[in-house]
C-alpha positions as CSV (number, residue, x, y, z in Angstrom):
1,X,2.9,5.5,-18.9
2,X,4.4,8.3,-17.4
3,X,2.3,11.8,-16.3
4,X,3.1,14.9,-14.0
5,X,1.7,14.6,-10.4
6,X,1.7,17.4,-8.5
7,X,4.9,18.6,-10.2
8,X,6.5,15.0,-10.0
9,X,7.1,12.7,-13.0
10,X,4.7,9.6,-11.9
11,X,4.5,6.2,-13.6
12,X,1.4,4.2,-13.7
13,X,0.0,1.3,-15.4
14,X,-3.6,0.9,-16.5
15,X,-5.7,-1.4,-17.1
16,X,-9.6,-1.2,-18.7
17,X,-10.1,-4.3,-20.7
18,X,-13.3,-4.9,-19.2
19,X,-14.3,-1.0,-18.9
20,X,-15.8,-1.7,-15.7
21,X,-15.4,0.5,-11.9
22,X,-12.2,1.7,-11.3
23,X,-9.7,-0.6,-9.0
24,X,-7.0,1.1,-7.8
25,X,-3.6,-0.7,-5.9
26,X,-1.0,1.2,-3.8
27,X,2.2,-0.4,-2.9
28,X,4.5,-0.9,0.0
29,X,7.1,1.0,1.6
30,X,10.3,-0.1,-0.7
31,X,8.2,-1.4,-3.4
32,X,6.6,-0.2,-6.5
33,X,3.9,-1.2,-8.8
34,X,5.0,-4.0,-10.0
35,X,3.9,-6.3,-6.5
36,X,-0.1,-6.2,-7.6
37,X,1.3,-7.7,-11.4
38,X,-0.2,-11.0,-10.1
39,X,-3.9,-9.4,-8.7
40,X,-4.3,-7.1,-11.2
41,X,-4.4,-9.7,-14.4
42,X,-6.8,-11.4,-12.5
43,X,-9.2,-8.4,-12.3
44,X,-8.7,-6.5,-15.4
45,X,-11.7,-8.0,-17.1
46,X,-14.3,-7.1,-15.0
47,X,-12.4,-3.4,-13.8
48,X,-10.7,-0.6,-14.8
49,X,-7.3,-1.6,-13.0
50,X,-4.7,1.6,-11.8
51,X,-1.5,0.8,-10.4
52,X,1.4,3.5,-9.5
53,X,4.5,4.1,-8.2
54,X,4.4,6.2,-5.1
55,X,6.7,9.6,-5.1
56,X,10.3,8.3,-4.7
57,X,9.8,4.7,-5.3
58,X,9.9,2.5,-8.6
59,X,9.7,4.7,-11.8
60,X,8.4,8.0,-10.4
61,X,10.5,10.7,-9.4
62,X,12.0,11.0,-5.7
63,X,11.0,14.5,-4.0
64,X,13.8,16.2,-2.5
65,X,11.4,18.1,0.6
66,X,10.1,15.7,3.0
67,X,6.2,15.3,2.5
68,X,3.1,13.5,4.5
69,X,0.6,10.5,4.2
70,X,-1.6,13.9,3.5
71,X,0.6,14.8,0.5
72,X,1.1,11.0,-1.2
73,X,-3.0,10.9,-0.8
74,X,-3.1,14.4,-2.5
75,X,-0.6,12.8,-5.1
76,X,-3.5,9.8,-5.6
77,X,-6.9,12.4,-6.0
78,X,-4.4,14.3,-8.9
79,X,-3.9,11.3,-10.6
80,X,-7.0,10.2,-10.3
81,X,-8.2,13.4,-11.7
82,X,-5.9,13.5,-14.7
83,X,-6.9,10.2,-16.1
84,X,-10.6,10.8,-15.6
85,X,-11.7,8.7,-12.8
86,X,-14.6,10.3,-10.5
87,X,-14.6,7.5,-7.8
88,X,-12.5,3.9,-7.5
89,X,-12.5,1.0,-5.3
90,X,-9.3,1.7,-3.6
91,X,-6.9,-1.5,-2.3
92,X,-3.5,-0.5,0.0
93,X,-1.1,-3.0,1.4
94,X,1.4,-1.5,4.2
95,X,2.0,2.1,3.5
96,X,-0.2,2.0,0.6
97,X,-3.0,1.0,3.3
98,X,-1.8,4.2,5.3
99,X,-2.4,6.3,2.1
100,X,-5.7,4.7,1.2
101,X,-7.0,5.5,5.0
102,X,-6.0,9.1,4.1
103,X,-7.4,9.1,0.6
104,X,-10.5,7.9,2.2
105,X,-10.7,10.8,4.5
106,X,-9.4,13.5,2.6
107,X,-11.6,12.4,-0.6
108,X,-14.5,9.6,1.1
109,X,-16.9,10.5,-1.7
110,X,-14.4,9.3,-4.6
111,X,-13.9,6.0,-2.6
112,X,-16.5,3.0,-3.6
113,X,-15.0,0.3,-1.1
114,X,-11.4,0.2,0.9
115,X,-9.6,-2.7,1.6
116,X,-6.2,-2.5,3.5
117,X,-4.0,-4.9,4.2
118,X,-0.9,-5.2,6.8
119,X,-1.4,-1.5,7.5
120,X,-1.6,0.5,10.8
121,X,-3.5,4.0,11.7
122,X,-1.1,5.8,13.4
123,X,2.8,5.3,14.5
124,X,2.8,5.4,18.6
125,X,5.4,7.4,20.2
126,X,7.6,4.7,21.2
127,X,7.7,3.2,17.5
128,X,8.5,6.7,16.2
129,X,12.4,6.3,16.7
130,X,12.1,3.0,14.5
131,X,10.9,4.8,11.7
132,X,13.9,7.4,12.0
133,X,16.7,4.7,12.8
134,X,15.5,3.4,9.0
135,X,15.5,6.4,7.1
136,X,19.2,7.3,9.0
137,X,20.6,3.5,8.2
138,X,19.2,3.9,4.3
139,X,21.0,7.3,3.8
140,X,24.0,6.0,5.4
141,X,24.4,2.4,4.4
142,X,22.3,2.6,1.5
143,X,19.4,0.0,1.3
144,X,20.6,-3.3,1.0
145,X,21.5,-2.4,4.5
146,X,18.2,-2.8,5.7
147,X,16.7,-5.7,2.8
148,X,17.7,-8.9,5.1
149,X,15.8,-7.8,7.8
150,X,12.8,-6.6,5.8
151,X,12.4,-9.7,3.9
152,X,12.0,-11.4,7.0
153,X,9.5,-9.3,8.2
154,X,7.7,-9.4,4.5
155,X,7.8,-12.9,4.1
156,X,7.3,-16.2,6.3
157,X,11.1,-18.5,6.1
158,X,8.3,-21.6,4.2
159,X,7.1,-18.9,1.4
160,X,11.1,-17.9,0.4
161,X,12.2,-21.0,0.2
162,X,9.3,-22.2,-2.2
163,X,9.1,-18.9,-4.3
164,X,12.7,-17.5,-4.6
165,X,11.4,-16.0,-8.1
166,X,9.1,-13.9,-6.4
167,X,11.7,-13.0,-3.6
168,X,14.2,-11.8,-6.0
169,X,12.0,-9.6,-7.6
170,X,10.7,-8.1,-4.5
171,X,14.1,-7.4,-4.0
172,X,15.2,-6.1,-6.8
173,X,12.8,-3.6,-6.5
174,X,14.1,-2.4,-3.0
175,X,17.2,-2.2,-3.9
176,X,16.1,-0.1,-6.8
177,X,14.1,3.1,-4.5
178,X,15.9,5.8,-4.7
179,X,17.4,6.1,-0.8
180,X,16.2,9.6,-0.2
181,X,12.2,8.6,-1.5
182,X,12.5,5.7,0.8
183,X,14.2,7.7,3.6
184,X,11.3,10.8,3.3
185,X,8.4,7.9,3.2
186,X,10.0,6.5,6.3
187,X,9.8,10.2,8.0
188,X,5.7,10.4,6.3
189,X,4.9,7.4,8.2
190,X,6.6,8.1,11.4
191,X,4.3,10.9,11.9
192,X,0.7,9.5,10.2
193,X,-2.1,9.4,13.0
194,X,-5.8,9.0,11.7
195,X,-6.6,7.2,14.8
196,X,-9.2,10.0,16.1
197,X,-10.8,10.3,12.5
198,X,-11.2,6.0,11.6
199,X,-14.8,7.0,12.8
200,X,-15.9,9.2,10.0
201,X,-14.7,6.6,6.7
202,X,-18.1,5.3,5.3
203,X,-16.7,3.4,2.9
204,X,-17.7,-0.1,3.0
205,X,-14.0,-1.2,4.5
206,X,-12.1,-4.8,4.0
207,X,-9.2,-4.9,6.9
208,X,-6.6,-8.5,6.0
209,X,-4.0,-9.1,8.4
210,X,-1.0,-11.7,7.7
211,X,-1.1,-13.8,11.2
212,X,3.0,-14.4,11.3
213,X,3.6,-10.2,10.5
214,X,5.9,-8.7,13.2
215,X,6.0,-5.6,11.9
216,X,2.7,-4.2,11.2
217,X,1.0,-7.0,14.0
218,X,-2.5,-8.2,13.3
219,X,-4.0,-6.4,16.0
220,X,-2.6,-2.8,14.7
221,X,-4.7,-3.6,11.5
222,X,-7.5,-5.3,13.5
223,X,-8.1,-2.1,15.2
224,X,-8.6,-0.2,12.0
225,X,-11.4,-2.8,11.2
226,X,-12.7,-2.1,14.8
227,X,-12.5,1.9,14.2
228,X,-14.5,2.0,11.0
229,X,-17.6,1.4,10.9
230,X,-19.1,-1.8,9.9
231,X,-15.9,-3.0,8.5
232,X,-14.9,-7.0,8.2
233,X,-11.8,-7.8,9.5
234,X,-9.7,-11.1,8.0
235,X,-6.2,-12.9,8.6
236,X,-4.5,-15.0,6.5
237,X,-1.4,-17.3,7.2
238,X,1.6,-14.8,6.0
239,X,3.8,-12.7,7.0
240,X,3.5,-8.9,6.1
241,X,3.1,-8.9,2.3
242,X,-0.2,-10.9,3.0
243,X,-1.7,-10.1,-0.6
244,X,1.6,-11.9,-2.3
245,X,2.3,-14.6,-0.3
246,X,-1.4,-15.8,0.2
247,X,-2.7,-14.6,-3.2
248,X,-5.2,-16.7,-3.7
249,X,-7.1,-16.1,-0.7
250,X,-6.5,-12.8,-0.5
251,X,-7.9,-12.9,-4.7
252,X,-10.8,-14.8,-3.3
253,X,-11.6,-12.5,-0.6
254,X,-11.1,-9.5,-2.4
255,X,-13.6,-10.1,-4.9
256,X,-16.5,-11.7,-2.9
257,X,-16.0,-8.0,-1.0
258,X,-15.8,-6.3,-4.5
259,X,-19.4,-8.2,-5.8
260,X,-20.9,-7.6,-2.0
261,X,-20.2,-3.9,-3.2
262,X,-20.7,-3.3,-6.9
């Protein structure tokens, strides 16, 4: 399904077979909707299950001014809004866990329970330039440039070599963002900071960690957990797409948190 976002053409997939609360997924950097396929067959009987592709990546158009976190979390409430949906339990892995930190902020009282996964609360100065030398290797080199050394970081060496199905379509999907969505995300994330305002979220938070990610390490999202109030922190053995490559316990985890909260 296709609707207008905040001026941009947005696809998203819904699911309400069971009628129940709103569950809503947000993707990675260089990914698209398609990643929480898996999770969100398992919950559409007992939710209302909303996946979407972020501005730029997957099936929604690519922006051509550079945006924030702020505006991608502005894109979510707009959504949310034209498909009827007063509140959701919100899940974001990565940079979809920076937008659902913001969502939760910008919009706490629409937000029934947050989990984030393999996500960080701020960029720190001296991580800044990283975030730059991707979005300047993408618009020059294009992005197959960059998907060796993100798989490795996504993915632990044991999980690629057992699943190359699910590999190959993780990569197909990088390959597929449009460069200048990716490169404009890249610049959205070098300057999110909610590190001052973790404080204020109220919604009962689930932080999960993949123990082997070297990008987004488990004590960037273990401070998170430590920042909001009352929030349970968890690691599982993966790399940074924690959700995928340890999808049952992340499954198992996510919906004892979910009943805890319902």
């Amino acid at each position: 399904m296709q609707v207008n976002v905040n001026g941009i053409d947005t696809r998203y997939v819904l699911g309400n077979e069971g009628g129940g609360p709103w569950l809503t997924f947000i993707h990675q950097l260089g990914g698209d909707l398609s990643i929480w396929d898996q999770l969100a067959g398992y919950f559409r009987n007992d939710f209302t299950v909303l996946r979407y592709d972020v501005r730029g990546h997957g099936n929604t158009a690519a922006p051509t001014a550079p945006f924030t976190v702020a505006d991608l979390s502005t894109d979510l409430a707009a959504l949310l809004d034209t498909l009827g949906a007063k509140s959701t339990h919100l899940v974001g892995m990565s940079m979809g866990g920076a937008i659902a930190q913001q969502f939760a902020l910008d919009h706490a009282s629409r937000v029934n329970t947050l989990t984030l996964a393999d996500t960080f609360a701020c960029t720190l100065p001296d991580a800044r330039s990283i975030w730059d030398q991707r979005a300047e290797a993408a618009r020059r080199d294009g992005l197959a440039s960059l998907m060796p050394a993100s798989l490795e970081r996504w993915l632990t060496p044991n999980f690629r070599g057992a699943h190359p199905e699910v590999v190959e379509q993780i990569r197909d999907v990088y390959l597929h963002t449009t460069v200048e969505g990716f490169a404009l995300a890249c610049a959205a994330l070098r300057d999110f900071d909610v590190r001052d305002r973790l404080a204020e979220i109220r919604s009962p938070t689930l932080a999960v960690a993949g123990r082997h990610d070297t990008g987004t390490p488990p004590a960037a999202t273990k401070a998170i957990a430590d920042a909001v109030p009352g929030a349970r922190f968890e690691v599982l053995d993966a790399a940074h797409l924690a959700p995928i490559e340890q999808s049952q316990r992340f499954t198992a985890l996510l919906e004892t948190f979910l009943q805890s909260q319902v």
